[in-house]
N, C-alpha and C positions, 0 to 999 in steps of 0.2 A: 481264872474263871471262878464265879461266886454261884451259888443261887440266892433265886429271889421266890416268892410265888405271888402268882399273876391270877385272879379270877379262879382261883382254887388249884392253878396246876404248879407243879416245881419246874424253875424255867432256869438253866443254864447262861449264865450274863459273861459277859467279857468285861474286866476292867475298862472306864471310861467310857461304858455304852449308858444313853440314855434311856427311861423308861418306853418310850415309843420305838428304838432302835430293839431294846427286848422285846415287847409285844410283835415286832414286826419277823423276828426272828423266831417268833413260837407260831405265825401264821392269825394272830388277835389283832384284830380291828380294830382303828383308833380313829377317826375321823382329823382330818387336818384342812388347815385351808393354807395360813400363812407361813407351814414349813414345807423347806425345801431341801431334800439331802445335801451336805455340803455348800449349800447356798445360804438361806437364812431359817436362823432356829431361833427368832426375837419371840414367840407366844402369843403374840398381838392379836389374834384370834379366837384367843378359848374353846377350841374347838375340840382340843386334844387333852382340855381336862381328865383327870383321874385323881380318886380317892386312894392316900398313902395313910394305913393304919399309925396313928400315932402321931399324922399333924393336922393340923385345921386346916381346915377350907379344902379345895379344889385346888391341885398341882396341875402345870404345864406339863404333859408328857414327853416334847420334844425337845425341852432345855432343862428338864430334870434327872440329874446322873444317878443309875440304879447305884444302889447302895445293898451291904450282903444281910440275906435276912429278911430286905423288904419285903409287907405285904400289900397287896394292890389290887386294888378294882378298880374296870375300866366299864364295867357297866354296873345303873345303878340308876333308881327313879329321879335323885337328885343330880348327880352328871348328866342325864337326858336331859331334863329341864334346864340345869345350865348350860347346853350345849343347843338348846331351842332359842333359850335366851338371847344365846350370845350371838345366832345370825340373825334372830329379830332386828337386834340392834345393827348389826353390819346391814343388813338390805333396807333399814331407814337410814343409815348413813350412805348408801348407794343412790338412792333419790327416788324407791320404790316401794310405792302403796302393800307392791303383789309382786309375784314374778312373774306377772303377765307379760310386761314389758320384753322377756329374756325372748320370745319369739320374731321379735324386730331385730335383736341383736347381732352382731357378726358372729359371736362368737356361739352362738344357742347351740346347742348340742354337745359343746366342749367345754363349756365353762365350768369348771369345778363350783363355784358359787352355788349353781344351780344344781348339781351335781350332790352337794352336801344339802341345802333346803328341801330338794328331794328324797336324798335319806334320810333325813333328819323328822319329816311332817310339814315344813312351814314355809308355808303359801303368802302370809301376809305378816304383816309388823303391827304390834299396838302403838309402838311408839310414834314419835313425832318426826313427822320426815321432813329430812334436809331436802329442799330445790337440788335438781339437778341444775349447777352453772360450771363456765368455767371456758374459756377458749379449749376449742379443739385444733390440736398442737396435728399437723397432716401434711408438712413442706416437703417432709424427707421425702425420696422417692417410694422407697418400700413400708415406710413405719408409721402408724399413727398413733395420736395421746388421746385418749378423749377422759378428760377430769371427772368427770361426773358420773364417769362408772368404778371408778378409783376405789377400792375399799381400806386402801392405805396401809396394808400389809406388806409393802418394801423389800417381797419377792423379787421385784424388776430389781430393784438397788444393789440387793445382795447375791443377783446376778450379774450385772456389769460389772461390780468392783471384785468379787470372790470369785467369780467362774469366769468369766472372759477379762476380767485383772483390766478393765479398760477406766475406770474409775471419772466416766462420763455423767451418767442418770445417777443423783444423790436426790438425799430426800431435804428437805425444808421444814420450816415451820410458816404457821399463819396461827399466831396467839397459842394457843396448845396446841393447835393441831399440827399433824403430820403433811406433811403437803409432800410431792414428787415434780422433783424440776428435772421435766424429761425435756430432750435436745434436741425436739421432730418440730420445732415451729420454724417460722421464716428465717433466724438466722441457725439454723443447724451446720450450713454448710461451715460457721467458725468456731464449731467446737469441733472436741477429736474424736466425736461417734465415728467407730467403724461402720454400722450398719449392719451390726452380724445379728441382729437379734434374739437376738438370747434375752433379753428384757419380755419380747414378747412373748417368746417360747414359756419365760417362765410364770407370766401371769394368769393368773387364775381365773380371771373376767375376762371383760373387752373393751377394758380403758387402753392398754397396748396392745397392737395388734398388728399383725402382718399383714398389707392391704390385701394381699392376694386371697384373702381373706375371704372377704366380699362376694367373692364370685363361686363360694358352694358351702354346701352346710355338709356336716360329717356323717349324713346319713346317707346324701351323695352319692359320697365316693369311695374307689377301695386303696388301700394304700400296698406297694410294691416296696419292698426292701432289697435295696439294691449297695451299694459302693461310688464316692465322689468322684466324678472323672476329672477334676482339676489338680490339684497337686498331690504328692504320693502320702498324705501324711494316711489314707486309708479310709475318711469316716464313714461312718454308715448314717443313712436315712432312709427314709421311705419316701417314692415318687409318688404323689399323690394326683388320682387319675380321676377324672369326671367324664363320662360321655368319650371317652377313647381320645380327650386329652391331655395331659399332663398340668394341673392347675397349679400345685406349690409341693413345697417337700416337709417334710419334718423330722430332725434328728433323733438318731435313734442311739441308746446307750452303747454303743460300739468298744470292743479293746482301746482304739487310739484315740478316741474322739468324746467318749464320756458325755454325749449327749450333749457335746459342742459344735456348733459350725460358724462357719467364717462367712460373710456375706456373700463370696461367690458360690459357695456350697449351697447357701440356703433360698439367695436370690437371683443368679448367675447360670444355672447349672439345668437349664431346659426349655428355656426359648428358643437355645439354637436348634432344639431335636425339631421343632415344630415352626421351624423359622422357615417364611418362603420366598428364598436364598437357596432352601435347601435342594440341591440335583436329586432329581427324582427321575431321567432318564437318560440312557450311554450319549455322547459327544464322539461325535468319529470327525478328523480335521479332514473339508472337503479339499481334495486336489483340484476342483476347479477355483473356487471362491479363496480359497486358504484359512478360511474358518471353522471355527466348532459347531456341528451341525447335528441335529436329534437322530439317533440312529437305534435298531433295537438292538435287544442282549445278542439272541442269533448274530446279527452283523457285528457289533463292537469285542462281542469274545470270541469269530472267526478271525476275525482281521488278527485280534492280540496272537492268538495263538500262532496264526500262517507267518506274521513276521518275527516271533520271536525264535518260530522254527528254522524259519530261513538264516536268521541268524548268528545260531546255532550252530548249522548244518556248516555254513560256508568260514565260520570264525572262530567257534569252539567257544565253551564255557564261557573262556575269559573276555568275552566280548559283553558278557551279558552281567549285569545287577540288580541286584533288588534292595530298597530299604523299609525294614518294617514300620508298623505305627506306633508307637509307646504309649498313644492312649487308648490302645484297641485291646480288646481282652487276650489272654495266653493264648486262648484256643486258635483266634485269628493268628498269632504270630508265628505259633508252630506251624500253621497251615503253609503259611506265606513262605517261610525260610525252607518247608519241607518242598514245597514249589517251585523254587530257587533252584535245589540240590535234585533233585529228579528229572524236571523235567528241561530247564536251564541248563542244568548242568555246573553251575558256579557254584563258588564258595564267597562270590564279590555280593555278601548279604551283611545288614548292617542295621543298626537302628539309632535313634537320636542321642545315644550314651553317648556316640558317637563326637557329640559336641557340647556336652553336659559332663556325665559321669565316668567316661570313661577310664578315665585316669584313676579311680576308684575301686573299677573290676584290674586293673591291671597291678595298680600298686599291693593292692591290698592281698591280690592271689600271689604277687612274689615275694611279699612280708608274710604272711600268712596262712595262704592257702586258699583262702574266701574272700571274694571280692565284696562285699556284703556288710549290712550294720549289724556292728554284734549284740548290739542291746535293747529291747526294747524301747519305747518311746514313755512307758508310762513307768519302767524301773530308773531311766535316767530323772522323768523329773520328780519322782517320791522316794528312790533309796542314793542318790549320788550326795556328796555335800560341796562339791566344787564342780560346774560345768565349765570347758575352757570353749570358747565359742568362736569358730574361727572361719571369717569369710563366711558367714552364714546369717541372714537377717530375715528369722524365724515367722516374725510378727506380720512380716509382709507377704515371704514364700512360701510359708509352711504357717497360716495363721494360728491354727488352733496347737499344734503343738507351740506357737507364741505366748496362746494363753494359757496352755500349762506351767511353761518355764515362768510366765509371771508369776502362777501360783503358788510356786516353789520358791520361785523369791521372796515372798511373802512368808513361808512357814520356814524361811533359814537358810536356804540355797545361797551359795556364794557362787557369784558369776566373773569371770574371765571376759573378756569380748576381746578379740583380735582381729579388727576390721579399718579398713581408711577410712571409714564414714562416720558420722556419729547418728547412727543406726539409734532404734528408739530401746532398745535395752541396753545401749551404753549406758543412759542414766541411772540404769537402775544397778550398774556393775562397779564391783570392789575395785576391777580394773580393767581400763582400756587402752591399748595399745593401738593407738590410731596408726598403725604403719605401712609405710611406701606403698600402692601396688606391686605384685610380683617378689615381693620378698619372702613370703613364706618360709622359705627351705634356710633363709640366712635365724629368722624368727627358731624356727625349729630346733633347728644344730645350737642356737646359744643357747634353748631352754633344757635343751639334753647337756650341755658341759656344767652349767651351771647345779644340774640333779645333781653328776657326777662329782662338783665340788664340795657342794653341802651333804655327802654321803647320802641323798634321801632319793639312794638307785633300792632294789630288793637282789640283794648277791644271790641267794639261793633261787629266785626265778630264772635270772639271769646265767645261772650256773646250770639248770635243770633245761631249762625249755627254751633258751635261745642259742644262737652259733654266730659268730662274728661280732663278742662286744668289742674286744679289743680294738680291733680294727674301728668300730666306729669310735672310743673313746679316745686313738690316735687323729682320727678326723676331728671331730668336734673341739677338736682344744682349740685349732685356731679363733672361734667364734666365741672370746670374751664379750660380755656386755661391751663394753666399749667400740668394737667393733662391729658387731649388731645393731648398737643404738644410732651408728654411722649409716648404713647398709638403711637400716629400716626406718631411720628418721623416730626414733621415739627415746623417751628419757630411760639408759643404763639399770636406772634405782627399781622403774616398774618391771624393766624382764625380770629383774631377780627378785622380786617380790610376788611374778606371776609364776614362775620356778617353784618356791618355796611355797605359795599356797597350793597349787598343785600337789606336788610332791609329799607336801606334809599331811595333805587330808587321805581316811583311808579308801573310800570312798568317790574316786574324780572320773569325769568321761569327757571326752573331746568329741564335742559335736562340729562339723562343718559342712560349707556345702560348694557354690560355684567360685566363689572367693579363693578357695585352695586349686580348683581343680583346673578349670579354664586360663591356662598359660601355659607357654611351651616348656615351664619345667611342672607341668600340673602334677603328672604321677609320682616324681621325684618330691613335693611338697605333701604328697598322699604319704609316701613312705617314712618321709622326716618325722611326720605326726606318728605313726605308727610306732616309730622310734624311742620318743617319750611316753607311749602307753606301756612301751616294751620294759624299757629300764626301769621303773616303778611296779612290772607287775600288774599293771591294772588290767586287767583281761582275762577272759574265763567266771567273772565274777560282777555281784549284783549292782547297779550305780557306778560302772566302770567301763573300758570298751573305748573303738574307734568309732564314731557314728555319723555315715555320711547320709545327709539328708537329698534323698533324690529328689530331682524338680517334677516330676509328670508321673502323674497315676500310675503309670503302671511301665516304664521307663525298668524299674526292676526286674518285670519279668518280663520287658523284651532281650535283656541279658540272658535271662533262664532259659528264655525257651530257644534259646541258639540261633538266635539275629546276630550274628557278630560273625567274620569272615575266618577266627580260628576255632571257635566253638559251635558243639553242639548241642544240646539239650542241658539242662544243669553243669554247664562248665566241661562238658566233654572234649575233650582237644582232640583235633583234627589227626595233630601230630604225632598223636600219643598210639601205641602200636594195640592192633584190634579194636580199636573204637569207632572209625571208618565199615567194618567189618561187619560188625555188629548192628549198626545200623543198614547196613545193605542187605544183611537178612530180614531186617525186622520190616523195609518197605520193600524189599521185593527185586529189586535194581542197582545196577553197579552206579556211584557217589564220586564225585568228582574230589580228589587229592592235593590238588593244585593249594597255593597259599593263597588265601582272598585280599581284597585290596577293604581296606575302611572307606566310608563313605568321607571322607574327606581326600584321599588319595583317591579318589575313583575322582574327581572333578579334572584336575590334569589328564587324567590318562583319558577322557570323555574329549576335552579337548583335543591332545592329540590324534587322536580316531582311534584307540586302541581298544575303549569302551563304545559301544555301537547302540545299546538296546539297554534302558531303564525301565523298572517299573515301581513308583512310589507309591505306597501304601502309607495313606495319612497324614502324611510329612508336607512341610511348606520351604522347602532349603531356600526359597527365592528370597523372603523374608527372615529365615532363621539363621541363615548359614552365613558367618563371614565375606566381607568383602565382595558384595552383592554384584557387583559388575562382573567380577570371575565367575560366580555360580550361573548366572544367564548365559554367559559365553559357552560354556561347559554344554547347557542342556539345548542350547542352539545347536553344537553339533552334536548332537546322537542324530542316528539315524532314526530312532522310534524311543519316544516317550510314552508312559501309559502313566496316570496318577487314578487313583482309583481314593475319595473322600468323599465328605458330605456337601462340599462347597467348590464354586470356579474362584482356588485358591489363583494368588501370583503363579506359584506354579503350574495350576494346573491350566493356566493360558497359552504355557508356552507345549502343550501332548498334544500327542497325535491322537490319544484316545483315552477319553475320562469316563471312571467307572463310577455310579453311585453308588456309596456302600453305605451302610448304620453304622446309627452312634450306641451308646452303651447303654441306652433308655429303649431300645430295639432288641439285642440280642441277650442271650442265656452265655454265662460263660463266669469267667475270676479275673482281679487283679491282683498281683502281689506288691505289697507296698512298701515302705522303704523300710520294713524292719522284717523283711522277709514273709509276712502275713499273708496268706494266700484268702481271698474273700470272693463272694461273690456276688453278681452281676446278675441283674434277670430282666427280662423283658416285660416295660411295662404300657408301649403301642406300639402299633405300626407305620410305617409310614410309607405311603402306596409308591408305587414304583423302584425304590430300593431294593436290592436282593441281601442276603449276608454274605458276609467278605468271605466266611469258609465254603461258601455254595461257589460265588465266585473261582477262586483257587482250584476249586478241586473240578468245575467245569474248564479251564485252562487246561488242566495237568490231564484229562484225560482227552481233550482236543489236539493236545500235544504227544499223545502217545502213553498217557502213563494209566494205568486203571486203579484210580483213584474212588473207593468207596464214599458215598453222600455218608455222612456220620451227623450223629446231632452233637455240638457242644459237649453235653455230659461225656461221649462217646469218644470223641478225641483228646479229653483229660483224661482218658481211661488209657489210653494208648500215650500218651504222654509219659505216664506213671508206668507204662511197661517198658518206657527204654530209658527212661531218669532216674538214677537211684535215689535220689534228694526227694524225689515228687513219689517215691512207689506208695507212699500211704494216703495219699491226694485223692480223694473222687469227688464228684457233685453231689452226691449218696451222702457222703460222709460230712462234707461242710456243712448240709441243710438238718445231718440228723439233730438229736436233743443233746448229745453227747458231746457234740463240738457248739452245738448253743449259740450258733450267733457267734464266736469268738474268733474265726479265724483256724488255718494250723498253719505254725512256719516252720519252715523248711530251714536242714535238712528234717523231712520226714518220712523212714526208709522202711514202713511197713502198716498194714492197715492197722495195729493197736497201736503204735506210735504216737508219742502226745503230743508231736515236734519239737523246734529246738528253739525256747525264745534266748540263750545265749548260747552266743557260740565261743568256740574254745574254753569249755569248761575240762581240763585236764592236761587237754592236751591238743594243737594247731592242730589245722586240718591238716598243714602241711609237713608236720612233725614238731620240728624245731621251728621256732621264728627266727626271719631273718631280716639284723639292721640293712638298712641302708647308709650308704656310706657318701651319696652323693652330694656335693660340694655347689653352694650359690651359685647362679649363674643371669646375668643381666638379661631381662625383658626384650623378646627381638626388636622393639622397637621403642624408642626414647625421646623425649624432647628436644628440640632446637632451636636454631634459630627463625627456623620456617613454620614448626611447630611447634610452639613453644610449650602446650600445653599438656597434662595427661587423660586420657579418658578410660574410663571402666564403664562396665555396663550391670545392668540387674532388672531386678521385677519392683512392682508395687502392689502393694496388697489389694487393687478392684480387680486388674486385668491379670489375664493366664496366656502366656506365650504367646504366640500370635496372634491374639484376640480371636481366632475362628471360633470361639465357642464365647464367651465373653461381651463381645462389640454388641449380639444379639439382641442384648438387655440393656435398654434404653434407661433404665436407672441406673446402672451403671457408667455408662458413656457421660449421663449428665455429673456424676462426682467425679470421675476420669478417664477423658476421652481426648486426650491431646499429649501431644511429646512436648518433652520439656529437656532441659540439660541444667544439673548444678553448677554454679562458680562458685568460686571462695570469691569470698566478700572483696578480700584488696585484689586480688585479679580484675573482679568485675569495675573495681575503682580505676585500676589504671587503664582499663580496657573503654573507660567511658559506655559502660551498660550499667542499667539501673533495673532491678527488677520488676520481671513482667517485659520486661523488650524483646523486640524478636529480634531474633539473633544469626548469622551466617556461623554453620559449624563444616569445618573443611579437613580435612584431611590427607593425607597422599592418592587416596583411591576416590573419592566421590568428596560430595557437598551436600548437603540439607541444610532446611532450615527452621529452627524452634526456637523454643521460650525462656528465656533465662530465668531461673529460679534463682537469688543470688541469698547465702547463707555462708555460715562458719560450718555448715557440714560436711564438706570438703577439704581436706589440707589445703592449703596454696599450692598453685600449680599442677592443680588436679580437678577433672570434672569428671562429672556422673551423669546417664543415660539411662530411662528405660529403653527395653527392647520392643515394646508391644505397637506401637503407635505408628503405623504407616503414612503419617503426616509430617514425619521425623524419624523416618528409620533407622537408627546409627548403625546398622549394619550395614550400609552405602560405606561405612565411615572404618568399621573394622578389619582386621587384615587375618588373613589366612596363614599365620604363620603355627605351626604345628610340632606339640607336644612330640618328640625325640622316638617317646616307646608309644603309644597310643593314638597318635596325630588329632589330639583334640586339639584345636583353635585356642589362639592367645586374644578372648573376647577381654578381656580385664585390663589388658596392656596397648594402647596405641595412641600415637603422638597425634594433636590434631593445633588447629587454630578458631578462634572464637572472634569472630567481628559485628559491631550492632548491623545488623539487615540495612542495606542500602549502600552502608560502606567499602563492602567487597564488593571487587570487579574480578572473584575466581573464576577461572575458567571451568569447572567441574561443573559438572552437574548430572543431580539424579534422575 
C-alpha cells in the first residue's frame, strides 16, 4: 500500500490499482463510458480524464496506474470541458443532432450514453454529424446489432473475449476507424456465438441489445433478485417484471457468477413460468374414461391422502415412496421427505442424486466425511495453477463457471482434461487424455503410483491426517503406465506427464462431474480421485480440493435436506444411534427405522408389487431414468401414482393424480449450489390456480393424520436450522441482511455469527482421518460386440437443461437446438456408409430410436455420444439400468448399441 492524494484528500492505494480504481475506493466520482471492470480499460472515451500534477495534458483515469506520491484532480473547469467535449464528439459520431432521438430508443432509460450527456449538461453536438447507416444485424434469436448507435467503445469486444472467453464479436476496421463485426446477422447460426449476451449486457447504448428489450422501458418495471434454476453453478440475477409479468432478466454480480450468465440463464429461464402448458389445476385419473380429468384441490388432496392411508394401513411404510425435486427450493424438500417420514411412514425417499451425483455423496462421505465440493468455484479458477478436469464439460453444463476456467486459462491456468470427447477446452488444455468410457478408477490408480514413484506424495500429510496408505500404495503398483494406457486407450508418455504436472504444482484441484460418476463403478472412480488429492496433500487449502460439479440447481440441497433413504437433514444417518430420536422429538411422532430403498432400486421392487404407492415431486424418471421401457413398466404397476409439477410431464401421464405446484419465479425460499452456497429464491408472480408445494405437503400430512403447522418458507428454514447442525446459522433474516450482502453462507454454518465454511477440511476431515480407497478396475456392465458393436455415452449441450421442461419453452432456443443428434467417429460413420446429417437407426438391447448423425473426430472410434434432452431421440430407450455396487446410480455413460443409416434396419424394437 502507497498513498496518493486525490482532490485534496490522502487516499490509501494498493499496488497495481489504477487512478479510477483509487478514486472509486475513496467513494470520488469519475465519469466513464468505455470502461468496464475487468472487461476493457482501452480509454477510448475520455470521459474519465483527470489532471496528474507534473504531466501535461489530460490522463485516462482507467488505464493510468497510481503511482506513490501522486497528486490528482478529478475535477476542474478544464476536465469538465474536456469531458463535454469528448461526448459532443461521441453523440455526432452516434448519428445525433440531440439526444432527442434516445426517447425512440430500446435502450432510453438505461443507456449510460445518456446517462453521462445527462450528467455531464450536453444535449446537442457542434460538431458535424456522421449519417446514421449501417445494416441492422437482428437474425439471432435473442440479440440484435444496430451499427449506427455504435459508439465504438469495444465494451461488447472485451466482453466476449475477456469475460465470457468466447472470442466471437471482434472489432475491425473501415480506414481508421473502429468498426464491430458482431455475429447477429443471417449467417450467425456458423459462427460459435453462444448467445449468452454478455456483449449486450455490456453495452452502454443500444447498438447491442437484448430483443426482449423492446417490450418495456426501466421505469416499467421492478426487478426481483432471485437464483438460476438451471444448472447448480448458483447465479444470481434479477427477474425483471412488468404488469405481473416476467419480461427479461439481468445479471447480477453474484459470488459464482460475477455478473455472468449463460444463454439459458439469461434467455431460457422464464417462459416456462408463464408458459400455457403450464397445469394450473389438480387431474384426478377418471375410473370411467381412464383419463386425466380437472378435479378440485378439495377432491385431488382427499383422494391423495385416503389412498396413501390405505396403503399404509394395509402394507406399512415400505409400501410407500417418495422422490424429491432437485430444482425445487430446500424449504419444498424438507417438507416433502418430512411428509414421507410422518405421515408415509417410509424411509424409500430419494431425490435425482440419485442418478447424477450420487456416488459423490457416498464416495466422498467414506473418503472424507463430506459428500460435498470443498472448494469454491471462484478460489479454483483465480488461486489453483493446475485444474485436472475429469468427465466434466463445463462450457456446456456448467457454462459460466466454462467462462471462468477460460479466464483462467488466459491469465496462466494449466489445464488437464480427462474426457472421451474432444470437449471444447481440450483445446485449450496442456493435456488431454482422451480415454475409454468407464475407466476412470484404472486412469486414477496409475496417476496415484506414478505420484508415488516420482516421490511428489506429501509424507507428513499423509502420516498426519490419512490411515490406510500403505494398503493403497500396495494396490496401485499394479497400474504401470503401461498398463493404464492399455485399459484406457491413451498414450503411457501423457499419464506421466499429467502425474507430474499435478503433483508438481503447489496449488491443483480436480474438478469433475457425470463423466466420473455415472457408471456402476461411479463411487469407487469418486474415491480413486479422492485418492490423488489425498497423497499430494491438496485439501483443506486455497486452489486445491475434490470438486464435483452438480448437474441441477439445487440437486445439492435435495441431499441436505435428507431426500435420500439413509439420511436425514444435513447427512444425519438414519443408523446412527439417537439421530432417529431426536428427530421424533423435534416433529412430534414416532419415525420409521426401516433401511429405505433408492430411487433406483425402488423400480424392481414397484414391479414386483412390493412398492404399491408413489409420489413424485418434480421429477420426470419416464424421460430421465435409464432404460425407459423398465421405468414405465414399474410405474404401471403401483397401485397409485401422484406427480405433483408444472407440466403433463411423460410421467405425469402415466398418475392417478397430478398436482400443480410453482416454479422458483412463484415461491420465497433457497437453493444451495454446488459449492455448498446457500442463496435465495424469491417470488416474483403468480400464477393463478397453482398452490405452493409446502401448502400442498403439509395439507396431505394433516389429512393423513399428522398436525402439521402452515409455516411460511422463512419459517421452515428456521426449523430446518433447529435440527441441522451444518444449517444452525441459516435464516432468510440473515441471507437478505447487509451482513451476508448478497453473498451467500455455505455450510457447514453452525451458528448465527458463523461466517460459514467456503473450504472444507481446513485442519482436519470431517471424518477424522482420510481414507484411501483401495478399490481395483472393474469392466463396464456392458461392452461391445458383435451385435453391438458400438459404444455410447451420454451428456448435455449447452441450449437445453435436462429434460427440456423448462428449456423447450423458449422458442429461440429450440430454433438453435431442438433436435437429438448422436456422434460417430468419422471411419465408423465410413464404414457404416452414413455421411453426415443422415438420419440414422440407433438400437440397442432395450429399445430403438431414431436421429441425426453428427459425424466428426470427436469421438474415439468405436464410440458414440448422445444428448439426453430431446424426446425425438431419447437415448434413454437406449440406456441400461445397470447400477452403481454402493449407491445404485445407473451406468448412463456405458452401453453397447448399433448404428444403421434409417431405412436399412428391419430391428425389431421399438420406442
Amino acid at each position: 500500500m502507497f498513498d496518493i492524494t486525490m482532490d485534496g484528500r490522502t487516499i490509501a492505494v494498493e499496488e497495481g490499482a489504477t487512478l479510477l480504481d483509487a478514486a472509486r475506493s475513496a467513494g470520488i466520482h469519475i465519469p466513464t463510458l468505455c470502461y468496464l471492470k475487468n472487461v476493457s480499460n482501452i480509454g477510448s472515451c475520455r470521459l474519465c480524464v483527470v489532471e496528474v500534477e507534473g504531466v501535461s495534458g489530460l490522463v485516462s483515469s482507467c488505464n493510468t496506474l497510481a503511482h506513490p506520491g501522486m497528486v490528482v484532480k478529478t475535477r476542474s473547469e478544464a476536465i469538465d470541458r474536456a469531458r463535454r467535449t469528448a461526448l459532443q464528439l461521441i453523440i455526432a459520431e452516434h448519428g445525433l443532432n440531440s439526444t432527442q432521438y434516445c426517447f425512440s430508443c430500446t435502450k432510453n432509460g438505461s443507456c449510460e450514453l445518456q446517462h453521462r450527456c445527462r450528467e455531464l449538461g450536453v444535449e446537442t453536438s457542434p460538431f458535424k454529424i456522421t449519417p446514421a447507416s449501417g445494416e441492422i444485424l437482428d437474425s439471432n434469436p435473442f440479440i440484435a446489432f444496430n451499427p449506427s448507435l455504435c459508439i465504438r467503445c469495444q465494451r461488447c469486444v472485451g466482453a466476449c473475449n475477456n469475460a465470457a472467453g468466447n472470442h466471437t464479436l471482434v472489432s475491425g476496421k473501415a480506414g481508421l476507424r473502429t468498426t464491430i463485426l458482431a455475429p447477429f446477422g443471417r449467417d450467425w447460426k456458423s459462427t460459435n456465438c453462444e448467445s449468452c449476451g454478455t456483449c449486450a449486457a455490456a453495452c452502454p447504448t443500444g447498438a447491442i441489445t437484448m430483443k426482449r428489450r423492446r417490450a418495456y422501458r426501466s421505469w416499467e418495471i421492478k426487478k426481483v433478485r432471485t437464483t438460476c434454476p438451471h444448472c447448480a453453478t448458483g447465479c444470481q440475477y434479477d427477474l425483471i417484471v412488468k404488469d405481473g409479468r416476467i419480461v427479461d432478466t439481468e445479471a447480477a454480480d453474484g459470488p459464482s457468477n460475477h455478473g455472468l450468465l449463460c444463454v439459458k440463464g439469461r434467455s431460457a429461464s422464464f417462459d416456462f413460468v408463464q408458459s400455457d402448458r403450464r397445469l394450473t389445476t389438480p387431474l384426478i385419473r377418471s375410473s370411467v374414461t381412464g383419463e386425466l380429468e380437472p378435479a378440485s384441490w378439495d377432491e385431488a388432496l382427499d383422494l391423495v391422502a385416503k389412498k396413501f392411508t390405505e396403503l399404509r394401513d394395509k402394507f406399512g411404510g415400505e409400501a410407500l415412496a417418495a422422490f424429491a425435486c432437485a430444482r425445487s427450493a430446500n424449504e419444498d424438500i424438507y417438507m416433502l421427505q418430512k411428509m414421507a417420514r410422518t405421515v408415509f411412514k417410509t424411509n424409500n425417499v430419494d431425490n435425482c442424486a440419485r442418478v447424477c451425483h450420487g456416488p459423490s455423496v457416498a464416495g466422498l462421505q467414506r473418503t472424507l466425511g463430506s459428500g460435498a465440493m470443498t472448494n469454491p468455484i471462484s478460489d479454483i479458477c483465480e488461486n489453483a495453477e493446475v485444474v485436472v478436469l475429469v468427465g466434466s464439460n463445463p462450457e456446456e453444463a456448467h457454462p459460466v463457471i466454462g467462462m471462468q476456467l477460460r479466464a483462467a486459462i488466459r491469465r496462466g491456468l494449466k489445464l488437464i482434461v480427462v474426457d472421451p470427447r474432444d470437449i471444447g477446452l481440450a483445446q485449450a488444455a496442456q493435456i488431454h487424455l482422451k480415454l475409454r468410457p468407464g475407466t476412470n478408477v484404472a486412469f486414477a490408480n496409475g496417476i496415484v503410483r506414478q505420484l508415488i514413484h516420482d516421490g511428489l506424495i506429501d509424507q507428513e500429510f499423509i502420516r498426519t491426517r490419512t490411515e490406510g496408505f500403505e494398503d493403497l500404495k500396495a494396490m496401485v503398483e499394479a497400474y504401470t503406465p503401461e498398463r493404464v494406457a492399455e485399459i484406457c486407450r491413451i498414450d503411457p508418455r501423457d499419464l506421466i506427464a499429467a502425474a507430474r504436472m499435478y503433483g508438481e504444482a503447489k496449488r491443483a484441484a480436480i474438478v469433475y462431474c457425470l463423466g466420473v460418476t455415472e457408471h456402476s463403478s461411479g463411487t469407487e472412480g469418486v474415491m480413486a480421485l479422492s485418492n490423488m488429492a489425498m497423497v499430494t496433500g491438496k485439501y483443506g487449502r486455497p486452489g486445491c480440493g475434490i470438486n464435483p460439479l452438480r448437474g441441477q440447481n439445487n440437486v445439492q440441497g435435495a441431499c441436505d435436506m435428507g431426500a435420500s433413504p439413509g439420511d436425514l437433514t444435513g447427512y444425519q444417518k438414519i443408523a446412527q444411534p439417537g439421530i432417529v430420536e431426536k428427530f421424533e422429538k423435534a416433529w412430534g411422532t414416532e419415525l420409521p427405522r426401516f433401511k429405505g430403498l433408492y430411487a433406483t432400486d425402488c423400480y424392481p421392487k414397484m414391479i414386483e408389487g412390493a412398492v404399491k404407492g408413489l409420489f413424485i415431486f418434480g421429477e420426470d424418471p419416464v424421460r430421465t431414468d435409464p432404460d425407459t421401457h423398465h421405468v414405465i413398466k414399474a410405474l404401471k404397476n403401483l397401485d397409485f401414482l401422484v406427480v405433483d409439477d408444472l407440466f403433463l410431464t411423460e410421467t405425469a401421464k402415466y398418475a392417478d393424480v397430478v398436482l400443480p405446484g410453482r416454479s422458483y419465479a412463484e415461491k420465497e425460499g433457497t437453493f444451495s449450489n454446488t459449492e455448498r452456497r446457500v442463496q435465495r429464491i424469491r417470488r416474483a408472480v403468480t400464477i393463478e390456480g397453482t398452490r405452493a408445494d409446502t401448502d400442498i405437503f403439509t395439507d396431505i400430512m394433516n389429512r393423513m393424520g399428522y398436525p402439521q403447522p402452515r409455516l411460511t418458507p422463512a419459517e421452515i428454514m428456521d426449523e430446518i436450522a433447529s435440527v441441522t447442525p451444518s444449517f444452525a446459522g441459516i435464516s432468510h433474516a440473515r441471507l437478505d441482511s447487509p451482513e451476508v450482502n448478497g453473498q451467500g453462507l455455505q455450510w457447514p454454518c453452525t451458528g448465527k455469527d458463523h461466517p460459514g465454511t467456503p473450504i472444507l477440511h481446513v485442519g482436519k476431515f470431517t471424518r477424522g482421518l482420510g481414507r484411501y480407497s483401495t478399490a481395483a478396475y472393474r469392466e463396464s456392465s456392458e461392452l461391445p460386440d458383435a451385435d453391438y458393436p458400438l459404444m455410447l455415452t451420454t451428456g448435455r449441450v449447452l441450449y437445453h437443461y435436462n429434460a427440456c421442461a423448462m428449456t423447450d419453452k423458449t422458442e429461440g432456443i429450440n430454433e438453435i437446438s431442438g433436435h437429438s443428434f448422436i456422434e460417430i467417429n468419422t471411419k465408423d460413420a465410413a464404414n457404416l456408409g452414413i455421411a453426415d446429417g443422415d438420419r440414422v437407426v440407433v438400437s440397442s438391447r432395450r429399445g430403438r430410436i431414431e436421429s441425426v448423425a453428427h459425424v466428426s473426430g470427436k469421438t474415439n472410434a468405436g464410440e458414440t455420444w448422445m444428448p439426453f434432452h430431446f424426446q425425438d431421440g431419447n437415448c434413454n430407450w437406449l440406456t441400461k439400468a445397470a447400477l452403481d455396487n454402493i449407491c445404485s446410480t445407473p451406468e448412463y455413460k456405458v452401453c453397447a448399441v448399433r448404428v444403421e443409416k434409417a431405412g436399412a434396419s428391419s430391428a425389431a424394437f421399438s420406442a
